[in-house]
C-alpha positions as CSV (number, residue, x, y, z in Angstrom):
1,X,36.9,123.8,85.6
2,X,34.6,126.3,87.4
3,X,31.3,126.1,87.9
4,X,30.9,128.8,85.8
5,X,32.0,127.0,83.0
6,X,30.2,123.7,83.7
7,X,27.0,126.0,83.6
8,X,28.1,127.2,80.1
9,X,28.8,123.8,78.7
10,X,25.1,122.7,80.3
11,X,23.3,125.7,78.4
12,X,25.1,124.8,75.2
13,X,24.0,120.7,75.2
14,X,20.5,122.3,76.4
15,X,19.8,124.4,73.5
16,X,22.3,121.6,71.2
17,X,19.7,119.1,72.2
18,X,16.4,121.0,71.7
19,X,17.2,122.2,68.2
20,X,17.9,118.6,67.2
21,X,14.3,117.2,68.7
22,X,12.4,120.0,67.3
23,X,14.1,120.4,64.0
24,X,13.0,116.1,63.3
25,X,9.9,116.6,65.0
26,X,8.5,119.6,63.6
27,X,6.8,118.1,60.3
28,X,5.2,115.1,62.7
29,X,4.3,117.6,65.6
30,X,3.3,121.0,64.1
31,X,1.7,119.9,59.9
32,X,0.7,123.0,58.5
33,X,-2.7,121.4,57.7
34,X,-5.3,122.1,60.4
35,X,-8.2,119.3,59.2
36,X,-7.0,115.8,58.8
37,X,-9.1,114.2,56.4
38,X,-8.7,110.7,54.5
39,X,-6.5,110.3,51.1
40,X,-9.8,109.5,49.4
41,X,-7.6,108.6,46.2
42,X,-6.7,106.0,48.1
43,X,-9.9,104.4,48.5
44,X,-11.3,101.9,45.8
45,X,-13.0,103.6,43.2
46,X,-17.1,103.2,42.7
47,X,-17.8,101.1,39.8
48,X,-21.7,101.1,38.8
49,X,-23.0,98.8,36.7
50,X,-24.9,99.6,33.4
51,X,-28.5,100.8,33.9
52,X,-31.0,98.4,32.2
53,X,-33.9,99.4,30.3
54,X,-37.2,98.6,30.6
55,X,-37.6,97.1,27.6
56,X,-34.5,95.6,26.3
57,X,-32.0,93.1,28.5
58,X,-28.4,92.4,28.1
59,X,-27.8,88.8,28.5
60,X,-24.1,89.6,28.9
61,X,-23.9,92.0,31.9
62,X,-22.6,90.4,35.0
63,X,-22.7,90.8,38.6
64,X,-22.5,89.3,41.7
65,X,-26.1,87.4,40.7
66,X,-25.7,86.4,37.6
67,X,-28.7,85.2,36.0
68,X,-28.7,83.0,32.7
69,X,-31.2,82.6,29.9
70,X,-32.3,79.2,29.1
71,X,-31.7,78.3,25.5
72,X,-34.7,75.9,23.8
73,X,-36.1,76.1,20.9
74,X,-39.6,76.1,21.9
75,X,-41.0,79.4,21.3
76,X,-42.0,81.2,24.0
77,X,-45.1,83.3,24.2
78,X,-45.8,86.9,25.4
79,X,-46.7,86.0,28.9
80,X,-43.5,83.9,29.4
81,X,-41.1,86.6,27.9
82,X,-43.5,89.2,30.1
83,X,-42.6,87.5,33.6
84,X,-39.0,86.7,32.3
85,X,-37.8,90.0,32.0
86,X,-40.0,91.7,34.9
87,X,-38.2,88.6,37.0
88,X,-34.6,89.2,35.2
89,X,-35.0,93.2,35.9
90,X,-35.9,92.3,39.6
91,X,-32.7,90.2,39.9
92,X,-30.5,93.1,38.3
93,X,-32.0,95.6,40.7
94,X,-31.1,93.4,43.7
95,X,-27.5,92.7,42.1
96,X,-27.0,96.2,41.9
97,X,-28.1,97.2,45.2
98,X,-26.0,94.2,46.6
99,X,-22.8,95.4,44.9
100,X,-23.4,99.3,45.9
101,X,-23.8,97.8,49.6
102,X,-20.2,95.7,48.9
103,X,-19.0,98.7,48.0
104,X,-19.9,101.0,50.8
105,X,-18.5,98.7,53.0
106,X,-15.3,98.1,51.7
107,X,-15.0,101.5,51.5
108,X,-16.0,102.1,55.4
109,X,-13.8,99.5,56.5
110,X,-10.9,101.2,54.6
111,X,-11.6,104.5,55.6
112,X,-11.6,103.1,59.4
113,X,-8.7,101.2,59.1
114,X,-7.2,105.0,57.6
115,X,-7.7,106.7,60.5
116,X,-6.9,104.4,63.2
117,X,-3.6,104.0,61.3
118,X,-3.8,107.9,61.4
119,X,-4.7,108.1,65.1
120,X,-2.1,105.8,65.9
121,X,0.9,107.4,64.8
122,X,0.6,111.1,63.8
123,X,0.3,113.0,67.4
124,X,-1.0,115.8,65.8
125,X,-4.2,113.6,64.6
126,X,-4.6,112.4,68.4
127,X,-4.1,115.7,69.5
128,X,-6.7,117.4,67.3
129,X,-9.2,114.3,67.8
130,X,-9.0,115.3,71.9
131,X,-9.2,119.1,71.7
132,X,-12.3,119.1,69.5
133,X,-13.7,117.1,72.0
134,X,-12.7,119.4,75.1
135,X,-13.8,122.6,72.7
136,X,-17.4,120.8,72.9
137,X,-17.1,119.8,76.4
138,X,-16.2,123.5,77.2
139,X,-19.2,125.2,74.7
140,X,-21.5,122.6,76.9
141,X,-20.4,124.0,80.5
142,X,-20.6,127.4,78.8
143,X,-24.0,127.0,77.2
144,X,-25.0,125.4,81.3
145,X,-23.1,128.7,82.5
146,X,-25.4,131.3,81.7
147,X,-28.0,130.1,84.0
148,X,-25.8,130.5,86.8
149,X,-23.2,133.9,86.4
150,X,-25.9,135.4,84.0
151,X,-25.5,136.7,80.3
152,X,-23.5,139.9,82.1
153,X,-20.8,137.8,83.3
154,X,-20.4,135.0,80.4
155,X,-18.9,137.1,77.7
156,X,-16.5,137.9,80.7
157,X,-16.0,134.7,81.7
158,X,-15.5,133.5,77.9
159,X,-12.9,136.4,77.9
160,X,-11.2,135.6,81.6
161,X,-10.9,132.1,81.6
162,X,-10.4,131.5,77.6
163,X,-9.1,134.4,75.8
164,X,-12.5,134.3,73.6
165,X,-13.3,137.4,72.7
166,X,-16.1,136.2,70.2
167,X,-19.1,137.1,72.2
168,X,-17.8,140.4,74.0
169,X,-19.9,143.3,72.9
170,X,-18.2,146.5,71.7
171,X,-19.2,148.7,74.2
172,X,-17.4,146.7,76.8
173,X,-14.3,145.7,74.6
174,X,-13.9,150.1,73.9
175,X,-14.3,150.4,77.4
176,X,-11.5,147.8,78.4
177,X,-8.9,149.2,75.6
178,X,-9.4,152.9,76.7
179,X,-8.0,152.6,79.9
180,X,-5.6,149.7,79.3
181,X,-6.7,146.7,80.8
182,X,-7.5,145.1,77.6
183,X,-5.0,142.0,78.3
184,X,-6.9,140.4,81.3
185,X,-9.7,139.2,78.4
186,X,-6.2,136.7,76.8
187,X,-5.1,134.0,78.6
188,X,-1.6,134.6,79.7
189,X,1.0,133.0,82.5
190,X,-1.3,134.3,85.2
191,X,-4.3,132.3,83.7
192,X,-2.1,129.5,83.6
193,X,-1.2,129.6,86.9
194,X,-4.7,130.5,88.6
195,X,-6.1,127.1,86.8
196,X,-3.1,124.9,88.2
197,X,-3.3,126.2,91.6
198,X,-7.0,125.5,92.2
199,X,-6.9,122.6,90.4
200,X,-4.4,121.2,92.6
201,X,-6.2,122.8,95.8
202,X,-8.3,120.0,95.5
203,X,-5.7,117.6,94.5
204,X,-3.7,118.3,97.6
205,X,-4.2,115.5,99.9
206,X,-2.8,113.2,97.2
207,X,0.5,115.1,96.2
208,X,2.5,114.2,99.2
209,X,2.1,110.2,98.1
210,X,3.4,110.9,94.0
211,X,6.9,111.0,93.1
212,X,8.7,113.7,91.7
213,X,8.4,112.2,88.4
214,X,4.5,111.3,89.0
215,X,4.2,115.0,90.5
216,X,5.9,116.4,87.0
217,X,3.1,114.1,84.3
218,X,0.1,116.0,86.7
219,X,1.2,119.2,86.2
220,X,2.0,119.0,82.8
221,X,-1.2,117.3,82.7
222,X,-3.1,120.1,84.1
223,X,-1.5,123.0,81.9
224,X,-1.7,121.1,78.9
225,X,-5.6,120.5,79.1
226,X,-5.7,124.3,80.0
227,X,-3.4,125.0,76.5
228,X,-5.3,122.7,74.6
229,X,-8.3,125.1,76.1
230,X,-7.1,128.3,74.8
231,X,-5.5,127.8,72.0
232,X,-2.1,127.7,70.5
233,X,-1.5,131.9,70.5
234,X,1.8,133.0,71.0
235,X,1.0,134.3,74.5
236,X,-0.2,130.8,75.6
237,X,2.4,129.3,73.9
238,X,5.1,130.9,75.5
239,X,2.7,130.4,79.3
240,X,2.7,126.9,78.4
241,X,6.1,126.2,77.0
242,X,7.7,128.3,80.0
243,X,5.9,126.0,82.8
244,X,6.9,122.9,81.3
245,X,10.7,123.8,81.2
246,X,9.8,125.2,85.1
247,X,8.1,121.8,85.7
248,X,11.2,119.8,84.4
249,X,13.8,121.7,85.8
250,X,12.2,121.2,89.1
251,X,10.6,117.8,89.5
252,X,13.0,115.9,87.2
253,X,16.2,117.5,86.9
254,X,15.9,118.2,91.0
255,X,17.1,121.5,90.5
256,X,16.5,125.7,90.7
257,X,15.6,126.9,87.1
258,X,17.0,130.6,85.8
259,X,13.6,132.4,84.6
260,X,15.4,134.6,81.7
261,X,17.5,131.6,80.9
262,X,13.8,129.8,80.5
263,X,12.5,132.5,78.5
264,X,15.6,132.6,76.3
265,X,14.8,128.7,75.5
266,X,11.5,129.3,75.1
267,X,12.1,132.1,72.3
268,X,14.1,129.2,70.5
269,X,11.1,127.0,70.6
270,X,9.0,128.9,69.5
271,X,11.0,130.6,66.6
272,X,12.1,126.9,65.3
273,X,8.4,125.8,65.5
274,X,7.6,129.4,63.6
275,X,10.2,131.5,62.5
276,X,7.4,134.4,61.7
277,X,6.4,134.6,65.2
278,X,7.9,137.9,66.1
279,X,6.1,139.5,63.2
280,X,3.0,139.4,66.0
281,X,1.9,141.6,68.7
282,X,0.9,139.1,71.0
283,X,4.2,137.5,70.6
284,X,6.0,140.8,71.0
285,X,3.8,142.2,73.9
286,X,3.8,138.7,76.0
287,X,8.1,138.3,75.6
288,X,8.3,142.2,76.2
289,X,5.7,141.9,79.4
290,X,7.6,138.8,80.7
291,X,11.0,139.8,80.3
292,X,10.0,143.6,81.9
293,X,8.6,141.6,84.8
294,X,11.3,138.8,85.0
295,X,14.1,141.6,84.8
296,X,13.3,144.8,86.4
297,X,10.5,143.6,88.8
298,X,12.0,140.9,90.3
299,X,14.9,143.4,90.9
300,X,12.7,146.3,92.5
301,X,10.9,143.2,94.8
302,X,14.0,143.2,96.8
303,X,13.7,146.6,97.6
304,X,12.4,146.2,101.5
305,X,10.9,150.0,101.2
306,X,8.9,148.4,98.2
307,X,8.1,144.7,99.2
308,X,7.0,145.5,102.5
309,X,4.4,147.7,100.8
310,X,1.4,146.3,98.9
311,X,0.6,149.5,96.8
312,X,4.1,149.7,95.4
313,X,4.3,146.4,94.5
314,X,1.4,146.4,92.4
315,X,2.6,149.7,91.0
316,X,6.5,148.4,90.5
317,X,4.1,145.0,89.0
318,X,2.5,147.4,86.2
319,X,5.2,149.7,85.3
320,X,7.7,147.0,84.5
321,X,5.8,144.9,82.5
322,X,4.6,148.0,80.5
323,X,8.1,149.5,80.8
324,X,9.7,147.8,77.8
325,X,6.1,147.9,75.9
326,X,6.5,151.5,75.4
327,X,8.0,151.8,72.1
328,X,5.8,148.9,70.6
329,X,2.5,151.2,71.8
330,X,4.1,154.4,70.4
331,X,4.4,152.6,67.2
332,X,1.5,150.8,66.7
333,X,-1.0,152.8,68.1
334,X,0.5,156.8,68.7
335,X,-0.6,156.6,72.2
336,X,0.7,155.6,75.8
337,X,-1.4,154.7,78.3
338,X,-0.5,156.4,82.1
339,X,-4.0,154.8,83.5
340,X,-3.4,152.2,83.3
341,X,-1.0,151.5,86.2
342,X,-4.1,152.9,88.6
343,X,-6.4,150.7,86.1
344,X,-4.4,147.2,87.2
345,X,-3.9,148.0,90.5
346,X,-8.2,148.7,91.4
347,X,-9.2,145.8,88.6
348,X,-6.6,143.2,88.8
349,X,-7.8,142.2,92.3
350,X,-11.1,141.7,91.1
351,X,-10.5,139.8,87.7
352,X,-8.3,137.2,90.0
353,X,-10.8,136.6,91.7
354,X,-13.8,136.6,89.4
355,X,-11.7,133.7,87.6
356,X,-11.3,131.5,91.1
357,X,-14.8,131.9,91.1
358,X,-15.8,131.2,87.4
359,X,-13.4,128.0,87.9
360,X,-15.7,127.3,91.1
361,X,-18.9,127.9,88.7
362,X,-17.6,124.9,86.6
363,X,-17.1,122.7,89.5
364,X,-20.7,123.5,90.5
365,X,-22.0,122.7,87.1
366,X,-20.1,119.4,86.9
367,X,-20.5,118.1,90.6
368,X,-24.3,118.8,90.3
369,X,-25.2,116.0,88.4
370,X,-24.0,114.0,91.7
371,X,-24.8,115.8,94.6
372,X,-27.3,118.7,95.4
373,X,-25.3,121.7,95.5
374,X,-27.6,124.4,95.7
375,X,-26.5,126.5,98.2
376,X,-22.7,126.8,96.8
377,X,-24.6,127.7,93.7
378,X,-26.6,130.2,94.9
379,X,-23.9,132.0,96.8
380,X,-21.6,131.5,93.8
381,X,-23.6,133.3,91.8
382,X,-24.5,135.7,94.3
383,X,-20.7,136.8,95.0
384,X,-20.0,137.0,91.0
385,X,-22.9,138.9,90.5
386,X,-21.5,141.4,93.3
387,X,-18.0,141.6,92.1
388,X,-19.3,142.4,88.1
389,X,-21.0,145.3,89.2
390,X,-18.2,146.5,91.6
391,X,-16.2,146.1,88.1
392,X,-18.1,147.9,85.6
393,X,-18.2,150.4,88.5
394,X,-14.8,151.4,88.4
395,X,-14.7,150.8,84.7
396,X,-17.4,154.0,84.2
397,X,-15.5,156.0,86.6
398,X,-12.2,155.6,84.8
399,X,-13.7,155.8,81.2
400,X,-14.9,159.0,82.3
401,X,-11.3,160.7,83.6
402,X,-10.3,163.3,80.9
403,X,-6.8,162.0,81.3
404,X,-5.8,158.7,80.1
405,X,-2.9,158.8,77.8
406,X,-0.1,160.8,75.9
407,X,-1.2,160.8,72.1
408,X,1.9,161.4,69.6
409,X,0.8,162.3,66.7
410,X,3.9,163.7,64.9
411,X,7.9,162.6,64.8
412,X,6.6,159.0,66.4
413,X,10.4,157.8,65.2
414,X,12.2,160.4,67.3
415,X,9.9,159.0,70.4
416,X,10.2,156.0,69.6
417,X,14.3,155.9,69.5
418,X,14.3,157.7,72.9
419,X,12.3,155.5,74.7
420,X,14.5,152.7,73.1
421,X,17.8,154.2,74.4
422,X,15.8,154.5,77.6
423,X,15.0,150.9,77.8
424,X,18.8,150.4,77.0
425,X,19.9,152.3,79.1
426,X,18.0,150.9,81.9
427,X,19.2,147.2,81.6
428,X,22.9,148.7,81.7
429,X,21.6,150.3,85.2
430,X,20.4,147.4,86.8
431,X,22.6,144.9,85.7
432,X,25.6,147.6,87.1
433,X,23.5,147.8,90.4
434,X,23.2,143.5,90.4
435,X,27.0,143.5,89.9
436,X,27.9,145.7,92.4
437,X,25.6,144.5,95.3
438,X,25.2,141.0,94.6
439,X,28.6,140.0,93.4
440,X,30.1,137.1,94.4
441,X,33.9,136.5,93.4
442,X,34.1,132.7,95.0
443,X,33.4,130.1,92.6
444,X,33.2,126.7,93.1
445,X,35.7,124.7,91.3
446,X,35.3,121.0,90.2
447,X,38.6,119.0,90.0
């Protein structure tokens, strides 16, 4: 057996194995119900007692105070009877509100013992329970924010850090879409990777004492607080779901992980979990993006005329992850973007770090409450504020170029099947170029 084949027979029991957790997992993990909320016809009933009147009295009602009526045969005046019933109508009152506070109770003790039984076993339920508390921790540091990047740079921030678009302004979001850099305002793989690394910058005098295993639960930690963050879109999905199986295959299966392999497994997961994912652009333009960057850039890196040069990598960076997003654009918006490529290469820099420092902003925010960290502050805010209007500088200047893309406004379908055949045609290129100069006929054979 070669070790060709022992790789086959490893990819098969991998995605074997993953269909079979996911497939009697998915109505624990992923209920289609996004509020929990207790089975109320569950709970006991409430049972109120008969109203009394004011001037008559039922000798037969019964609560938890019963009263009874003495029976003589003495008559009893109008005073007596007065302060009798007054006294009786007193008692009924209390035995009423007694009963209603029973009631409550029983019914508060039920509904707790509900949702701890909830919280204990559905993971969704504990999952929800912890994001709605990181949504209000994050809205807090937000809300703190302002004070310290300005209301210029928290819509951005909002945008960078969180995907929110919620409180950009149109102006700005128009101004983003017309020269294509629209995507640095969702949270992809990049954003994933930005909070991990300075995360564990600080972390880093600690990693050389945790296992491999130890080393694996803090990084799944750290991008799983980050997801939880975002949100579950189809971009951070894939982000998240694609560092986990890196995580894994390095930390715990010891081993070098094949990134379109990964991406491949990822599709799976996410098409079991929803099998209407692909009727989404952000699901199409992040597997698109990745697989353009995963494919052809990795293969143009190689190139030493291009990855000795820092201008056409950045150039080779854009052009293959919008390479296979041609046809999608053509189609859904009748327009293709060529300013792009000289839009990422002058803001990219900048967003990257803007984000580094918007992380830093938080840090501030939390580690003021222990130490006095004005000066960090001060120059924190001082080096955003800089870098926002070096951005919306170069933002004016290209909204203002008279070229910025190819509109098609008639036979979109004959465009649209070239640039497909294109796009075909260019994975049959590079995998013939692979083949021929990184071909190796030795195999390793297991006996």
């Amino acid at each position: 057996m070669t070790y060709k084949h022992l790789r086959k027979i490893q990819v098969y029991i991998l995605i074997s194995l993953s269909i079979f957790i996911f497939t009697n997992n998915i109505q624990l993990i992923f209920k289609t119900r996004n509020i929990i909320k207790p089975d109320l016809f569950k709970l006991p009933k409430p049972v109120f007692l008969k109203k009394i009147n004011k001037t008559e009295l039922n000798t037969n009602s019964s609560s938890i105070l019963t009263t009874f009526k003495p029976s003589t045969g003495v008559k009893e005046d109008n005073d007596n009877k007065y302060i009798r019933a007054k006294h009786k109508q007193s008692l009924s009152r209390l035995a009423k509100q007694i009963d209603r506070l029973f009631f409550e109770i029983k019914r508060l003790i039920n509904t707790s013992i509900y949702l701890f039984k909830k919280a204990f076993v559905s993971v969704k339920y504990r999952y929800l329970l912890g994001r709605n508390h990181l949504e209000q921790q994050r809205q807090f540091y937000l809300e703190s924010l302002e004070g310290l990047i300005g209301p210029r740079g928290l819509p951005l921030a909002k945008g960078v850090l969180f995907g929110d678009l919620s409180s950009v302004d149109q102006g700005t979001y128009h101004s983003f879409k017309v020269i294509g850099i629209l995507h640095i305002l969702s949270a992809s793989s990049a954003n994933f990777t930005i909070f991990l690394s300075f995360f564990l910058l600080f972390l880093k005098p600690f990693l050389k004492y945790l296992s491999k295993k130890q080393s694996f639960c803090l990084y799944f930690a750290l991008i799983f607080i980050y997801f939880s963050l975002v949100g579950a879109a189809a971009s951070t999905l894939r982000a998240f779901l694609s560092l986990t199986l890196a995580f894994y295959a390095s930390f715990m299966l010891k081993r070098s992980f094949l990134p379109l392999f990964n991406l491949c497994v990822v599709a799976i997961f996410m098409l079991i979990i929803n099998p209407f994912y692909p009727e989404s652009l952000s699901f199409q333009f992040s597997f698109l993006a990745s697989f353009g960057i995963i494919f052809l850039y990795n293969f143009l890196e190689k190139e030493p005329s291009i990855n000795k040069n820092y201008l056409l990598k950045n150039i080779s960076l854009t052009f293959s992850a919008q390479f296979f997003l041609i046809p999608i654009l053509i189609a859904k918006f009748g327009e293709l973007n060529y300013l792009s490529i000289l839009a990422n290469i002058l803001v990219l820099p900048l967003v990257e770090i803007l984000t580094i420092l918007f992380l830093a902003s938080f840090i501030c925010l939390f580690m003021s409450s222990i130490i006095e960290l004005a000066f960090f502050e001060q120059f924190v805010s001082f080096s955003i504020s800089k870098l926002l209007d070096i951005l919306f500088f170069l933002i004016n200047i290209l909204e203002k170029s008279p070229w910025k893309s190819i509109i098609f406004r008639e036979n979109k379908e004959r465009y649209i099947i070239v640039f497909i055949l294109i796009n075909f045609f260019a994975i049959l290129f590079v995998n013939f170029l692979k083949s021929k100069r990184y071909s190796k006929k030795q195999y390793r054979v297991f006996k």
